[in-house]
C-alpha positions as CSV (number, residue, x, y, z in Angstrom):
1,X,-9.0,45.8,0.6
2,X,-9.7,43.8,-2.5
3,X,-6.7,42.9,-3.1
4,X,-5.9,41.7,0.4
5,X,-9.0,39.5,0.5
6,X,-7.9,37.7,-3.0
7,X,-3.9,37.7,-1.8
8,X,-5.3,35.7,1.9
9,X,-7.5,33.5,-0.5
10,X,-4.2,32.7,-2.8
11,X,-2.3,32.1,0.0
12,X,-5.0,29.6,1.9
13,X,-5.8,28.3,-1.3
14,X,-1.5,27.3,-1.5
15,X,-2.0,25.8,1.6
16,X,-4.5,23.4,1.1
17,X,-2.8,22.0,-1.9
18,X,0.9,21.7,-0.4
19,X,-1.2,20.2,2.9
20,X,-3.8,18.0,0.2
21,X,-0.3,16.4,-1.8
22,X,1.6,15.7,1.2
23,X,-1.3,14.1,3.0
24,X,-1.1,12.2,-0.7
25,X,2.4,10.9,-0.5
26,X,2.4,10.2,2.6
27,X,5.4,7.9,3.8
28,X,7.5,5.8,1.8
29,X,8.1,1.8,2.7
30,X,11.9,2.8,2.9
31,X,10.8,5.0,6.0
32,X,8.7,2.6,7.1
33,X,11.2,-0.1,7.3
34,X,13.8,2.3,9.0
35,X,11.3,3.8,11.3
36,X,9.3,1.1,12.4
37,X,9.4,-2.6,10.6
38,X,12.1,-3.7,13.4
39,X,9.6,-2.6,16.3
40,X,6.7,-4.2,14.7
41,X,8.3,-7.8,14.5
42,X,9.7,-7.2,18.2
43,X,6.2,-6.7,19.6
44,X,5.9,-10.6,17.8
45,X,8.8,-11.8,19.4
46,X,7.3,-10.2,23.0
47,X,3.8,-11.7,22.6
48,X,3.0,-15.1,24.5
49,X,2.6,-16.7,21.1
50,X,6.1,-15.9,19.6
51,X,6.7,-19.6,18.8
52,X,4.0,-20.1,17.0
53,X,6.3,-17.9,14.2
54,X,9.3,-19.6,14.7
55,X,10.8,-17.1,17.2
56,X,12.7,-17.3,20.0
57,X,12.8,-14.7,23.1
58,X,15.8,-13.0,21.4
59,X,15.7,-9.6,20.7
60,X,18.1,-9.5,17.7
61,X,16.6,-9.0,15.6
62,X,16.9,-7.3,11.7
63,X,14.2,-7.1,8.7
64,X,15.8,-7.7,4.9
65,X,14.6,-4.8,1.8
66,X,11.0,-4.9,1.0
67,X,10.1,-5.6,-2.3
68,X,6.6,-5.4,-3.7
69,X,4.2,-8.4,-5.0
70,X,2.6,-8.9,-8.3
71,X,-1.0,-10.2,-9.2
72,X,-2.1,-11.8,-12.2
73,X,-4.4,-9.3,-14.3
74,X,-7.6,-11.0,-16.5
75,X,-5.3,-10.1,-19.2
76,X,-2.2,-12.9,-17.5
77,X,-5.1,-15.3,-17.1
78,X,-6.9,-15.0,-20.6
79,X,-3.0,-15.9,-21.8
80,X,-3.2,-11.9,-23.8
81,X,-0.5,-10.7,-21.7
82,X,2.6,-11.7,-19.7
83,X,2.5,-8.6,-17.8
84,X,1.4,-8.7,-13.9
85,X,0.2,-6.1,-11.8
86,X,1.8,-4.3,-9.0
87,X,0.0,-4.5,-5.8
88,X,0.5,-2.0,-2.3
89,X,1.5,-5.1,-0.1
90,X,5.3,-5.0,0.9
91,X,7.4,-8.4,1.9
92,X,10.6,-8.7,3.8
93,X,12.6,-11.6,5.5
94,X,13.0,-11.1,9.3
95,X,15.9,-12.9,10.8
96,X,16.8,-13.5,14.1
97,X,20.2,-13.8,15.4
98,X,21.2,-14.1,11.7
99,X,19.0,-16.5,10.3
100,X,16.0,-15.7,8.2
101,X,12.6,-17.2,10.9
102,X,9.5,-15.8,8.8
103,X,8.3,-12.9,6.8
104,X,6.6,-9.7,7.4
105,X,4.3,-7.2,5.5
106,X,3.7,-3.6,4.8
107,X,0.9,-1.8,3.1
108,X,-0.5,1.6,3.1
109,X,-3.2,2.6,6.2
110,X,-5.8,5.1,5.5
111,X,-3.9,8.0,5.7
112,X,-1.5,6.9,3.0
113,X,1.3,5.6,4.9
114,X,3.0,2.3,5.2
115,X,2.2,0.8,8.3
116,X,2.2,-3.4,9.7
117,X,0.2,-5.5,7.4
118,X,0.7,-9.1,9.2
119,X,3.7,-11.7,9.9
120,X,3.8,-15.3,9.9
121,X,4.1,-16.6,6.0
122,X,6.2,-18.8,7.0
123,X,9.8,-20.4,7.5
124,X,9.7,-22.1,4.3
125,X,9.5,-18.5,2.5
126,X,11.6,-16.7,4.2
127,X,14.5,-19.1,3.4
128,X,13.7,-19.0,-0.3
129,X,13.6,-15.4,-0.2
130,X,17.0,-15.1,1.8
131,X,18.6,-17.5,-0.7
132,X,17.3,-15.5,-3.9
133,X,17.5,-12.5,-3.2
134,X,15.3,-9.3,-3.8
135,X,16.6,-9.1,-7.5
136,X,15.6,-12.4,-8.4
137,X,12.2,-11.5,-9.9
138,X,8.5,-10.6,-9.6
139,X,6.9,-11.8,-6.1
140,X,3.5,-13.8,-6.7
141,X,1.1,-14.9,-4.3
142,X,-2.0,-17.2,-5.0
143,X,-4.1,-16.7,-2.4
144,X,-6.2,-19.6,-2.5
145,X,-3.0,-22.7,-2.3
146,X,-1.2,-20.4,-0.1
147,X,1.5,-20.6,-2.7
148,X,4.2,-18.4,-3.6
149,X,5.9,-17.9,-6.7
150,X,8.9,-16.3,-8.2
151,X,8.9,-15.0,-12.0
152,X,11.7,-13.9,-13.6
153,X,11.5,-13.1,-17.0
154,X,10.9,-16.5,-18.5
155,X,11.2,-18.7,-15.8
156,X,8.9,-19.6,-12.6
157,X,9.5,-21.2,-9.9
158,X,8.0,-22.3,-6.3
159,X,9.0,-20.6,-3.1
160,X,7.3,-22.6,-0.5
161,X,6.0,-25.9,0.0
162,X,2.3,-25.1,-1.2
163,X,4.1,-23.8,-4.7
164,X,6.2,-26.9,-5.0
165,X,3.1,-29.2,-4.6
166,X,1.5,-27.4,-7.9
167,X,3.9,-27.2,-10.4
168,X,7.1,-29.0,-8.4
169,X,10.7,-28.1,-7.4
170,X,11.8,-27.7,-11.4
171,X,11.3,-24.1,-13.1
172,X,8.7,-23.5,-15.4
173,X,8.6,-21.7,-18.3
174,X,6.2,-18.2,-18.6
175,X,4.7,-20.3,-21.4
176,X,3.7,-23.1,-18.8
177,X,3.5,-20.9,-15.9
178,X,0.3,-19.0,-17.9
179,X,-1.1,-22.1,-19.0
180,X,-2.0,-23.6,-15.5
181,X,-3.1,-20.1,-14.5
182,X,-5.1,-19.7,-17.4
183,X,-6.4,-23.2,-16.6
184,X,-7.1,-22.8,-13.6
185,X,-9.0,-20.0,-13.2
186,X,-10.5,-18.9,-16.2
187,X,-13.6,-20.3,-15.7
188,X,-14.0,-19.6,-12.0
189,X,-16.7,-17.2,-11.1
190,X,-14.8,-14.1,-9.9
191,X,-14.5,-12.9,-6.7
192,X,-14.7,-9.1,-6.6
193,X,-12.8,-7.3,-4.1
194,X,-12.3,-3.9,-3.7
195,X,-12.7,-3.7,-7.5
196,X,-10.3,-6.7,-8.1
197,X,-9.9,-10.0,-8.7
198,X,-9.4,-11.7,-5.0
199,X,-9.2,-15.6,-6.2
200,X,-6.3,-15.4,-7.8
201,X,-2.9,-13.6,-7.9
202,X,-3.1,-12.1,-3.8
203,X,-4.1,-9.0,-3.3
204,X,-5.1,-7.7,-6.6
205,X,-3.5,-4.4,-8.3
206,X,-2.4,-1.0,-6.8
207,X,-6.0,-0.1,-5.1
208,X,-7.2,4.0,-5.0
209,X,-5.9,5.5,-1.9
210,X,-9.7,6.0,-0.5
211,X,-8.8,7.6,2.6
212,X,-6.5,9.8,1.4
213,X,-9.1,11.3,-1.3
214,X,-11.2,11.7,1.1
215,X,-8.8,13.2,3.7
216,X,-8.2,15.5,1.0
217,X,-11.8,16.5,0.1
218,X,-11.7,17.1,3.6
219,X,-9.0,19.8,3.2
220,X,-10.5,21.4,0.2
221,X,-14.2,21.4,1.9
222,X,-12.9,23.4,4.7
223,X,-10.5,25.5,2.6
224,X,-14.0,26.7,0.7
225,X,-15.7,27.4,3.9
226,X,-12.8,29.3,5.3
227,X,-12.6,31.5,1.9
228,X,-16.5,31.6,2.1
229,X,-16.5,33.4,5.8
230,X,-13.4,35.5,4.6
231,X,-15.8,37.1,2.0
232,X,-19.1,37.0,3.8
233,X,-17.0,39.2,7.0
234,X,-15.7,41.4,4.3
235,X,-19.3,42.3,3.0
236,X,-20.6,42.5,5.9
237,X,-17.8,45.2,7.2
238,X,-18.2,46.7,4.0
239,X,-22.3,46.7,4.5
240,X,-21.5,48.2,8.2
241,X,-18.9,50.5,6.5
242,X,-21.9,51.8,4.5
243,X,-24.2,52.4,7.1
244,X,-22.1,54.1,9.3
245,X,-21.6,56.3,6.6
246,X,-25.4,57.2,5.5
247,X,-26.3,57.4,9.3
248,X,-23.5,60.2,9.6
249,X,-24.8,61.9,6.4
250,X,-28.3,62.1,7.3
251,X,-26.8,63.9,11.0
């Protein structure tokens, strides 16, 4: 009996963890993309309000590869590093009938999948994007000018009017690039959010899945109680086990 009680608590124990990581992983923005990106922007082009992002009523429509943002780190703006930080936020140019009309994104939901983020960055960007590519660097947004920026390796460039009106239609060397950041913002009082740095750079570096830890605390919580009434009914059996036996020894 022993060791079918500690081979059902191995085996519910296996369980939790296989349920715990996959609840973890959860869905990949490729899946996303194929799954659901082209319905997302479709319910857009439905709404009463499609024109107000540059679409028409047609329903052709296709979504370009995602590719991931970057944030400037303290380290970026105190000029110690050129290296950014990856953030969870997803963009990709959405054409219709061909043409690129605006740009969508995808971030992980509470239960660690990638789900609709927003749409409507507009037509400026997603022709910039269209014409570069999604090899053509790191994607940087600067949340408080609106503007977006493309780094690659020693050069920097604008992507959208807000960009161009900051550092112009020429590229910009890293050098540069870190001095206006660094001059910028290094003085500013920072605005904390979710444990990063929300004035500058977007939306900050890869944030802890929250929901997912606790979805899996969830899982292990109940795993415990499950292995805790396993053992209490197996006491308790063995208690009753017991007593039938005295009462038929004392007869």
């Amino acid at each position: 009996m022993n060791r079918l009680i500690l081979l059902a608590c191995t085996l519910l124990l296996f369980f939790i963890l296989t349920a715990f990581e996959s609840e973890r992983e959860g869905e990949s923005i490729g899946q996303y993309a194929e799954d659901h990106a082209v319905q997302d922007v479709l319910d857009t082009v439905r709404s009463e309000d499609h024109s107000d992002f540059h679409f028409s009523t047609s329903e052709a429509i296709k979504v370009g590869l995602f590719q991931p943002s970057w944030s400037y780190g303290e380290a970026f703006i105190d000029q110690e590093s050129d290296a950014l930080e990856q953030t969870d936020e997803w963009y990709a140019v959405v054409y219709q009938d061909g043409k690129p009309v605006n740009v969508m994104a995808a971030s992980k939901n509470e239960h660690g999948k990638y789900a609709f983020m927003g749409i409507g960055f507009g037509q400026d960007l997603a022709v910039a994007l269209d014409t570069v590519g999604t090899e053509a660097g790191k994607l940087v947004y600067e949340f408080p000018n609106d503007a977006w920026f493309m780094i690659n390796e020693d050069s920097v460039y604008g992507l959208n009017r807000p960009a161009e009106s900051l550092i112009g239609k020429e590229d910009w060397s890293l050098t540069r690039y870190m001095e206006y950041v660094h001059e910028r913002y290094s003085d500013l009082e920072v605005i904390m959010e979710d444990g990063q740095n929300a004035a500058t750079g977007g939306a900050g570096a890869l944030p802890e899945q929250g929901g997912s830890e606790r979805s899996g605390l969830v899982y292990v919580g109940l795993g415990i109680l499950i292995m805790a009434g396993v053992v209490m009914m197996y006491r308790m059996m063995r208690k009753r086990s017991s007593e039938s036996y005295k009462s038929y020894e004392k007869r």
